[in-house]
C-alpha positions in Angstrom: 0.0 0.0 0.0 2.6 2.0 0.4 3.5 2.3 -2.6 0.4 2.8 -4.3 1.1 7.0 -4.3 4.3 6.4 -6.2 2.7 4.0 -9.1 -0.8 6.9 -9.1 2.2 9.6 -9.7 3.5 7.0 -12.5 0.5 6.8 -14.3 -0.1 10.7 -14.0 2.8 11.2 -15.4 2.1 9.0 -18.4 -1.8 11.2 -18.8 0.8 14.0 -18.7 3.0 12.7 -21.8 -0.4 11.5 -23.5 -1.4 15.0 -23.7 1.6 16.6 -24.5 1.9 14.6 -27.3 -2.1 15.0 -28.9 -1.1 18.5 -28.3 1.8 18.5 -30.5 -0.3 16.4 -33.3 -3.0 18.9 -33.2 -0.9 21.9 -34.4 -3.5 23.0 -37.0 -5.9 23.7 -34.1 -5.0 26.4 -31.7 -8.4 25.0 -29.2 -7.4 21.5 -29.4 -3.9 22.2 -29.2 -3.6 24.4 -25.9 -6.7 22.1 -24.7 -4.6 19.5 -25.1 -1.6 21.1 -23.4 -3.3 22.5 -20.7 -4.9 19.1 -19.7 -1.1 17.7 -20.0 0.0 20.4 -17.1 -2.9 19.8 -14.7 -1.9 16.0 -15.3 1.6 17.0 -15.2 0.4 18.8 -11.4 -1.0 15.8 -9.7 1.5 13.5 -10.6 4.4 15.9 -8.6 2.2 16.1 -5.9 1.7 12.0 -5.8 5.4 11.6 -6.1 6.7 14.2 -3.7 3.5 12.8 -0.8 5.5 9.2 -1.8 8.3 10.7 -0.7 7.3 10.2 3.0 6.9 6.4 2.8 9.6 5.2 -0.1 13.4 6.3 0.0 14.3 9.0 -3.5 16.9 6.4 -4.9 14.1 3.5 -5.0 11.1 5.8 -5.9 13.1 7.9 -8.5 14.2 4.4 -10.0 11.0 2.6 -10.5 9.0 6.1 -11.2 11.4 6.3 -14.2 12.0 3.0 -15.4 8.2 2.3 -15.3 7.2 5.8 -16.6 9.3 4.8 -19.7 7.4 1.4 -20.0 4.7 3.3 -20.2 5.5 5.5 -22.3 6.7 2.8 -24.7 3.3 1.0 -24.5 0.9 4.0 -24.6 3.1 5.2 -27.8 2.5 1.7 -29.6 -1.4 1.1 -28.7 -2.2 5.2 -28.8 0.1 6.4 -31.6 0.7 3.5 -33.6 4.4 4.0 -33.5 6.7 0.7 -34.0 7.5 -2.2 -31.4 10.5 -3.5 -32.8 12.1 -6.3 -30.8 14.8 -4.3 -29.5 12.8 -2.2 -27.6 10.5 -5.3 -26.0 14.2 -6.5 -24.8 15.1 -3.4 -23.4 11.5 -2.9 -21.5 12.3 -6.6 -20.1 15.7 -5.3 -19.0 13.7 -2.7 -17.3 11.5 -4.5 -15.4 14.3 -7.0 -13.9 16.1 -3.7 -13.1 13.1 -2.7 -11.3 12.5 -5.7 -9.5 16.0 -5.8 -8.4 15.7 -2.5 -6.9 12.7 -3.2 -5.4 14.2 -6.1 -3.7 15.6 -5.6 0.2 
């Protein structure tokens, strides 16, 4: 349970890349654009306050490790099933290199 703040601030911070990105696909359309954007920064908001409040219950170098590493999974998945970008197999060995990193970390 206590970590449950740090993997909310995770996926916050993903929302906040998702809407950074529609904003930078929408550049045609000022309203969607800064709509876009804007939703991106409130996202962008909650997700440094989740991860600072996990502060109090997780030490930095083991939060700041799996808030990265797992931000960038997601990042990698959302860009594949949201944006159609490619999944070459590089980039699945590299995300499984990730998670073992993670769990390693993890571990006491």
């Amino acid at each position: 349970m206590k970590y449950a703040l740090l993997y909310s601030s995770i996926v916050f911070n993903v929302l906040t890349n998702i809407g950074f990105k529609l904003s930078s696909l929408n550049e045609g359309a000022p309203v969607k654009k800064w709509g876009w954007f804007s939703i991106g920064l409130v996202f962008g908001l909650i997700n440094s306050y989740l991860f600072t409040e996990s502060l109090k219950y997780v030490p930095l170098q083991t939060a700041s490790a799996i808030f990265f590493s797992l931000t960038i999974l997601g990042l990698f998945l959302a860009s594949h099933f949201m944006f159609n970008e490619t999944f070459p197999v590089e980039r699945l060995i590299g995300g499984g290199l990730i998670i073992a990193g993670v769990i390693v970390i993890s571990l006491k």
